[in-house]
N, C-alpha and C positions, 0 to 999 in steps of 0.2 A: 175345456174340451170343446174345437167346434162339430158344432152338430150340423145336417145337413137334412132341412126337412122339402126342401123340392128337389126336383130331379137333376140331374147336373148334366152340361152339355160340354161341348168340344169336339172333338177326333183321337179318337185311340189310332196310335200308332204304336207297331209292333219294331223292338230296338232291338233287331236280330244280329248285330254287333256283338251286344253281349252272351253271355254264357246263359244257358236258360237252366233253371232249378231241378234240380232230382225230383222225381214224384218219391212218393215215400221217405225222404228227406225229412227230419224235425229238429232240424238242429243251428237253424239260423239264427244271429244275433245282428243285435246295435250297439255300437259304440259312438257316442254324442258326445259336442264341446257345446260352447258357445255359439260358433261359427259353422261348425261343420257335424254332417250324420255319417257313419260307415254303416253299412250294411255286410256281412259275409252270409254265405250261402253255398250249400254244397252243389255242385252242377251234376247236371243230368249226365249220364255214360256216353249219350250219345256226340256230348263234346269233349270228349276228353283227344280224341286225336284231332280236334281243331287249337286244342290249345291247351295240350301236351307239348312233349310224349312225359306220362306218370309214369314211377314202378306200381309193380302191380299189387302192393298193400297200400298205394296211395288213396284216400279221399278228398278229391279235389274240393277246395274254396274257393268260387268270388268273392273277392273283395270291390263292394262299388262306394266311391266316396260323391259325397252331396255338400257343394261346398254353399256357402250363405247358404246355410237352412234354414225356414222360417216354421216348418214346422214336419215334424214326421210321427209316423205310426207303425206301431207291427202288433196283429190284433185282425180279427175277424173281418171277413168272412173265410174259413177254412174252404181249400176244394170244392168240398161238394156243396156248401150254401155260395159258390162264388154269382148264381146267377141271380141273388138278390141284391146284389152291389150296386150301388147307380149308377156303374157303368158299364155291368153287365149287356146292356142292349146297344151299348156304344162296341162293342168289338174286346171286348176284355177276352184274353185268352186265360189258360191255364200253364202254369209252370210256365210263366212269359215275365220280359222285361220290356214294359210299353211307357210313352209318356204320351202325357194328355195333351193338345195340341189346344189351346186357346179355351181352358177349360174356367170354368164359370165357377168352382171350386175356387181358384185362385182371384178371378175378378171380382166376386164377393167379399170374400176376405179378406183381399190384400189390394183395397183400391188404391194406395197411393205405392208407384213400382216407380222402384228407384234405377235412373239410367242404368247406375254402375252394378246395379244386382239384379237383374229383370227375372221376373219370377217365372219358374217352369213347372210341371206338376207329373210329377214317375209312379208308375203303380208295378209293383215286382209281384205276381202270384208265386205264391208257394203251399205245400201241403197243408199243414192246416194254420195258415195265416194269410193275410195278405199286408205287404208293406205299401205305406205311401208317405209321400215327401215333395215338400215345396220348397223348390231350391235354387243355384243360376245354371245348374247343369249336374249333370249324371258321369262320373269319370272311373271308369276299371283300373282301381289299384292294382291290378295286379289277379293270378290264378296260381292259389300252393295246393301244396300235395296233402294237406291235412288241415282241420280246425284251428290246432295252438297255433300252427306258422302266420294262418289267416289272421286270427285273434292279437299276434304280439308285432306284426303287422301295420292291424287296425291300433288299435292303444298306440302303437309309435307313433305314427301319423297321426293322430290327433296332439300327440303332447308338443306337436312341432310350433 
């Protein structure tokens, strides 16, 4: 496990590209290889006609994949302790997909960065979790209309 016992710096930047998480939402997963992390997550109501159109039993999934991952988490801080995070005072939103911009997370832990994979650092809030992941980049597989579709999906794409 790395731990993180000084404060961690860079620039939150907010990746309003993506779809941003449901509040009340608890139903996010991971699916992990060797090479690659998926994340799915149900999207907030408020993007369903940016990337729609649903029927109207649908509950939309992102699927975001994180390819060379060198390492990822989903685990604490829930919502409401998000403003103990140590990047809380960096700009961290709630129900947001941001990536750290030259962050000291990565330059500590991962001093030797390989041309062909250079490392980037994504932090996804969600209800009561937050994700993070050090990876060469953040890619939207994709927005379904439900969990399983999300789910067999993510498993496909990694067995590829």
């Amino acid at each position: 496990m790395l731990l993180r016992k000084t404060p961690q710096t860079g620039t939150v930047v907010l990746l309003d590209s993506y779809p941003r998480p449901a509040s009340g939402a608890t139903e996010p997963f991971v699916v992990a290889n060797e090479h690659q992390v998926a994340l799915a997550y149900r999207i907030a109501p408020i993007d369903f006609e940016r990337f729609g159109p649903f029927r109207d039993d649908d509950e939309p999934f992102c699927l975001l994949l994180f390819p060379w991952a060198a390492f990822h988490r989903l685990g604490p801080p829930n919502d409401e302790g998000l403003g103990a995070h140590p990047l809380a005072a960096l700009g961290l939103k709630w129900y947001s997909v941001h990536e750290v911009m030259n962050s000291s997370f990565v330059t500590d832990q991962w001093k030797v960065v390989s041309r062909h994979h250079p490392r980037r650092h994504f932090v996804i809030t969600l209800q009561d979790s937050t994700f993070e992941c050090v990876a060469t980049d953040c890619v939207m597989g994709g927005v379904y209309g439900s969990r399983n579709f999300a789910s067999s999906e993510a498993f496909g794409r990694l067995r590829r």
